[in-house]
N, C-alpha and C positions, 0 to 999 in steps of 0.2 A: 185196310189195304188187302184185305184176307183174300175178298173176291177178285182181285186184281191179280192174284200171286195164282190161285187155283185154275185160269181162266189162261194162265199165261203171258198175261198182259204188265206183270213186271217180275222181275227176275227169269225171264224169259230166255230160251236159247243160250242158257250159261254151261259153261264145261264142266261135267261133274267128273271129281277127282276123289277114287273110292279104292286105287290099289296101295299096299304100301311102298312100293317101289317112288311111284310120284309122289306121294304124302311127304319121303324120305327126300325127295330131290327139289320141292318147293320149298319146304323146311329150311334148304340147306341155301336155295336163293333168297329167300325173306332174314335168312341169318347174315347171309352176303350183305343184302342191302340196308337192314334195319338194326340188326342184333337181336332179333326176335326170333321166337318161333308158337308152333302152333301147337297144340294136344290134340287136335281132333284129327280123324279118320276117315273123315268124309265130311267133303265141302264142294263148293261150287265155284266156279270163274268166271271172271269174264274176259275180255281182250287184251285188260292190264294186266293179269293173274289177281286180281283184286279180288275175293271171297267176301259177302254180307255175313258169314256163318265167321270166319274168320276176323272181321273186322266186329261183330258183338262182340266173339271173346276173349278180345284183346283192349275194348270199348275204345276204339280208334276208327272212327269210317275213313280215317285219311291217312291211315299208316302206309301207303304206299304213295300216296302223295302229299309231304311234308308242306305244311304253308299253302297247301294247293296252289301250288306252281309250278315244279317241276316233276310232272308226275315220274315216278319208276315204276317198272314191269317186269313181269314173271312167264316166260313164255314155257309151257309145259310140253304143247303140240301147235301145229301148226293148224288145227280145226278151229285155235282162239280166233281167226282171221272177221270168224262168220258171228261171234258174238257178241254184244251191245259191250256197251261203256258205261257203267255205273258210275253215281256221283262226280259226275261231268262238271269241270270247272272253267273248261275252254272249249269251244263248238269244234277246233282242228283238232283234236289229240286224238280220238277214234280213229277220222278219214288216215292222219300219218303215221299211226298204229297200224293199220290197215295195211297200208301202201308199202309199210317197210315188211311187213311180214310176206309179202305178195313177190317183192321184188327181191327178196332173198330166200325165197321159198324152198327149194332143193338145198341151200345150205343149212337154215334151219331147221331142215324135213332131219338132216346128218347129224343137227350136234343133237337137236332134243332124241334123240334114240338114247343118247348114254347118260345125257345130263338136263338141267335147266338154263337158260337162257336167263341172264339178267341187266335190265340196262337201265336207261333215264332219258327220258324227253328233257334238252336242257337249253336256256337259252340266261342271259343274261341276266335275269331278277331272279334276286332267291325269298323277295319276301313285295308283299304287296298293299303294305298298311295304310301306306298314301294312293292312291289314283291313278296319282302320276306318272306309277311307278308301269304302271301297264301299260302307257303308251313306247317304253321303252324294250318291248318286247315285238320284237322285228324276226327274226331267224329262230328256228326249232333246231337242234342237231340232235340224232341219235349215236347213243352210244352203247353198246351191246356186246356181251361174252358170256359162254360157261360161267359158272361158280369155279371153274377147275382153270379159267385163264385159255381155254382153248385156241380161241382167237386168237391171242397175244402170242400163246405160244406157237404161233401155225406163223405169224407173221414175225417171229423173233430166227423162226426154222427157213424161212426162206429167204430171208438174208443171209444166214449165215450158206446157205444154198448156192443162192448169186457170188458170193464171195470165194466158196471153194470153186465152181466153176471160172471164177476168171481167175484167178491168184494162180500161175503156174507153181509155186511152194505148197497148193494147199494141204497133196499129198502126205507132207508132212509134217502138216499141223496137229499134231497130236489133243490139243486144246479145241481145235476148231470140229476135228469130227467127233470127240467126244461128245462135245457138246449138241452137234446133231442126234446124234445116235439118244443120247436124253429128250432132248426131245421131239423126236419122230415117236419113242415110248408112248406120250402123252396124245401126240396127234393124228398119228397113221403116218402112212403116203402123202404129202400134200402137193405132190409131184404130177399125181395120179386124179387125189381126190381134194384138190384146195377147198382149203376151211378159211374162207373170205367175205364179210360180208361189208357192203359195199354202202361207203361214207355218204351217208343223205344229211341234208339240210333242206328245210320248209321255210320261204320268206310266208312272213303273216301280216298284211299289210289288214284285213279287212276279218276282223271275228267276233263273239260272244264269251262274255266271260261270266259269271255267276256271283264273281264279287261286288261286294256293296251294291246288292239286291239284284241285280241283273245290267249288263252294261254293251251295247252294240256298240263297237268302235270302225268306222269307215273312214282310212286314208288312201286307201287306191282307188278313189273315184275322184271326178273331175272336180267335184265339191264336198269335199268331206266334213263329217259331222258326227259326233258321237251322241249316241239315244240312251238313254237311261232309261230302266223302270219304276227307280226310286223318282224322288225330291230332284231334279240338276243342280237344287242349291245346295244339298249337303255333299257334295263330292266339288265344290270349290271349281277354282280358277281350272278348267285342265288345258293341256299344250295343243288346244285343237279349235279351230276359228269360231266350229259353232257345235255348242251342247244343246240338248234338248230333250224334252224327256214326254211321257204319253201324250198331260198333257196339250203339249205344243202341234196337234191334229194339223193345223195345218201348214208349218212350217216340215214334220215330217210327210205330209204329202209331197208336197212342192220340190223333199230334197229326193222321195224315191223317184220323181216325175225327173227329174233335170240331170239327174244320174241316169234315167235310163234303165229302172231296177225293175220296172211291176209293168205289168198290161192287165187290161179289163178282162176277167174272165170269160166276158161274153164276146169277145174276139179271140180268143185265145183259142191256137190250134190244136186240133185232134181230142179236145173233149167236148162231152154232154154237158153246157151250160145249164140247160136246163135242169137235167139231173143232178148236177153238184148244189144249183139255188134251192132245189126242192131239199134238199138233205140239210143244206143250212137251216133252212126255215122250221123243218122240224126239230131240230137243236135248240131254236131259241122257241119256238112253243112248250117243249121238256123241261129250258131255265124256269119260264116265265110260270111254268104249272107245276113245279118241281115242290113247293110248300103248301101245297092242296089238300095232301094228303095222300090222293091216287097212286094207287098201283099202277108203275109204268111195263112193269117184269114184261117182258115178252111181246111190247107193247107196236100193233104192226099202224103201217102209215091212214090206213081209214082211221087208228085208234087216234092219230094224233091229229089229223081234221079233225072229230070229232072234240080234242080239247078248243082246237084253234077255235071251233064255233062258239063252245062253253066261254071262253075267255076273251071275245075277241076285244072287249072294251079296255083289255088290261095289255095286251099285249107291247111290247116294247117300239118303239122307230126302229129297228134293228129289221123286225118284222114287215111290217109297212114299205120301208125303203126296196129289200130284198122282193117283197112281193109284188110292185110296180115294177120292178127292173125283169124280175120271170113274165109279167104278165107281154114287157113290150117284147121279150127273148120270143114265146112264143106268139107275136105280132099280136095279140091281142089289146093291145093300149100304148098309148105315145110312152115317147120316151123320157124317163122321171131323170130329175135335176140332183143328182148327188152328189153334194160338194165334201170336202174334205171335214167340214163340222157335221152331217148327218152321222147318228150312230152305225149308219148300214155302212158307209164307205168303202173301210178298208176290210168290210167284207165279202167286196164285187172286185176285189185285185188278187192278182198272183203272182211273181216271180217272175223274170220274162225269162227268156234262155240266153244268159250267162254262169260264168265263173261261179258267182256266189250266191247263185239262187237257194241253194240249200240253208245259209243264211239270211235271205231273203222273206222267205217262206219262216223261217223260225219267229221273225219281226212279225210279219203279217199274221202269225197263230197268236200272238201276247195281245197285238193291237184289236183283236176281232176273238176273242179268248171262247164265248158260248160255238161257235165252232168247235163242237169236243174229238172230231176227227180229227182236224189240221190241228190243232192243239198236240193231240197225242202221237202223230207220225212227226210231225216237227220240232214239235218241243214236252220231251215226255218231261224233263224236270218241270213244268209251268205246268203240265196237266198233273201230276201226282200232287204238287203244292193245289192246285186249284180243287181236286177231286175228295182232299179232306175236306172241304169248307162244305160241300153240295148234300144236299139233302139224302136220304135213305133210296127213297124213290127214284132220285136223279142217278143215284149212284150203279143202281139196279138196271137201269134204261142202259144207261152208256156203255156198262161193263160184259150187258149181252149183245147189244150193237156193236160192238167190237170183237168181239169173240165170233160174231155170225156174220158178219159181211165185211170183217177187214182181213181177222187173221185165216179167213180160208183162202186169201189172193192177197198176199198183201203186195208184190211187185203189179200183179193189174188194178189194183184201187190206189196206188203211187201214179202209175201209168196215167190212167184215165183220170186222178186230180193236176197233176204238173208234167205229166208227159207235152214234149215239143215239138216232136214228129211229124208226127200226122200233117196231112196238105190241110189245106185251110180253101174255102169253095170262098171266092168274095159276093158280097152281098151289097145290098144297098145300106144296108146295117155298119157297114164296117167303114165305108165313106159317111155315115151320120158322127160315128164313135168320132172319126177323124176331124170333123169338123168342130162337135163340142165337148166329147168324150166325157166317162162316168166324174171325170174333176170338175167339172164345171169349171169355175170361176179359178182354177190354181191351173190350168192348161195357161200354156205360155203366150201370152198374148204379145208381138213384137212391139217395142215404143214404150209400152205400160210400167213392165215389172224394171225396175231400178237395177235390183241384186236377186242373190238365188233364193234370200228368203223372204223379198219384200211382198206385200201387199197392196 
């Protein structure tokens, strides 16, 4: 992972913490929440306050999130906002990490000046040894203060605020403005400068979780179904009408189809079709020549025509399907039959524009994995798992294709793969899609299909 780490492409964009003032004040939050602390002098963060330097020398990667379920965090500054989520156990913890840092940002910006920020993403389940246990997790609540109580005391201060203002005796409450007077100490003005940060809760009807190998759970769609990346069979009976796991190709076509989850790429507004299929294809010519031997370093796209011709008799359906669906993109050939069992499939889909495209696109990066971009902008734990298996050569192609044409734009190569914007010209293209569309045979024929998973 050397070249991954040197390149930027993991441990990326984390907060380094090198003065002793913060060493002294993260210290004093991880002693808060854990009874631990740390020896070192310089470390890195991410969003959670979670350190990889910190989590070796303590040989805990999950010391801030216990059972990996309710993660706790360490907010040092408010610049965590803009940095990754290391050791992700739920696909929402980053985005409501995010959101609460954003939405309480100037109170935040006030306490991290004097202190650390310590709290807990917490909902219902503190342990998840069964399955089942995760369909029980419905609401996220944050809960968040100083190491020093700030909060609590800013809101213990202004009740006792409210009550001298209406109590005509308060005058001489001898007990009551002491007690102010303590703690205003502690928190300033809060008359002036309120120290409030304000109660969020996240319903989670529809996410990813990392346990027992990787698990899609969808209840806020019109037919819900939980995906699995393991076995469906070893994770038993669960509370949800239908499981299914890789696999079951065409049952999960049919469910992103009838939810309303994915559109054909090749309809899909305001990108280069054609340029996203030609990048596919040379991904899976890189798989497919990845044990050759060849030096792929540096390797430009004449270099990898020039494998596709070397190899063509070896090449995968992945290839084939993709390069009949480019050749009709640019009219060049009718239009090829790609049903939910072809290997290309769920390589000619994308996320439509909804809610949960972000988890959409996560699905569609595991199902369609030799895609090493969508892989890695979607689902970077399934690309670092996948990137130890792959060849020297493979490893060497991807990690300078990344570094050269993702991370010098990475919001325009987001844009132009899943952007929704853009107008859309209609074509006669786009009434064919409508009529047979890339599912072939799992497009909803009326009278035919029984149920949402029939056949």
């Amino acid at each position: 992972m050397k070249r991954l780490i040197e390149k930027g492409l993991m441990f990326g964009n984390l907060i380094h913490v090198s003065s002793p003032a913060l060493v002294e004040r993260y210290n004093r939050a991880l002693e808060h929440l854990t009874g631990r602390r740390t020896e070192l002098s310089d470390f890195h963060i991410d969003i959670s306050g979670y350190s990889p330097e910190v989590g070796d020398e303590l040989s805990d990667p999950l010391y801030l999130n216990p059972n990996g379920v309710n993660r706790q965090f360490i907010l040092l500054t408010t610049a965590q906002k803009t940095a990754p989520l290391l050791n992700v156990k739920f696909s929402m913890s980053r985005s409501i990490l995010r959101r609460f840092i954003e939405e309480n940002e100037a109170q935040l910006f006030a306490l991290t000046a004097r202190d650390a920020v310590a709290g807990e993403l917490l909902n219902s389940v503190y342990s998840v040894s069964d399955p089942k246990a995760l369909f029980d997790i419905r609401t996220i609540r944050i809960e968040a203060d100083t190491t020093a109580g700030t909060v609590k005391d800013a809101e213990a201060l202004g009740e006792r605020i409210d009550r001298f203002m209406a109590e005509d005796d308060a005058w001489f409450d001898d007990v009551l403005i002491a007690e102010m007077i303590g703690l205003a100490k502690k928190t300033g003005d809060v008359t002036r400068n309120p120290v409030r940060l304000k109660l969020m809760e996240f319903a989670q009807d529809n996410y990813w979780t990392a346990h027992f190998g990787g698990l899609y759970i969808f209840r806020g769609v019109d037919h819900p179904a939980a995906i699995c990346a393991g076995d469906k069979a070893d994770l038993g009976k669960l509370p949800i009408k239908y499981t299914f796991d890789f696999a079951d190709r065409n049952q999960i076509a049919k469910f992103l189809d009838y939810n309303d989850l994915v559109e054909p790429i090749v309809k899909a507004r305001g990108i280069d079709a054609g340029a996203i299929l030609r990048q596919k294809l040379d991904f899976i010519i890189v798989d497919a020549a990845q044990d050759t031997g060849i030096d792929l370093t540096g390797a430009t796209r004449r270099d990898i025509r020039a494998l596709a011709r070397a190899h063509a008799d070896t090449l995968p359906q992945e290839f084939h399907g993709l390069q009949a669906l480019l050749r009709w993109a640019e009219e060049e050939g009718p239009w090829p039959r790609i049903t939910s069992d072809h290997p290309a499939y769920f390589y000619t889909l994308r996320a439509a524009d909804h809610a949960d495209r972000d988890l959409v696109n996560m699905l569609l990066a595991e199902l369609a994995p030799k895609d090493v971009r969508q892989l890695f902008i979607c689902h970077k734990e399934a690309f670092y798992r996948a990137y130890r298996g792959w060849s020297e050569a493979k490893k060497s192609y991807v990690a300078d294709f990344l570094d050269r044409e993702y991370q010098a734009d990475k919001a325009g190569a987001r844009t132009a793969l899943f952007g929704h914007d853009a107008p859309m010209r209609e074509t006669d293209k786009d009434d064919l899609i409508d009529r047979v569309g890339p599912w072939g045979a799992v497009r909803r024929d009326s009278g035919r299909i029984k149920g949402p998973w029939g056949g």
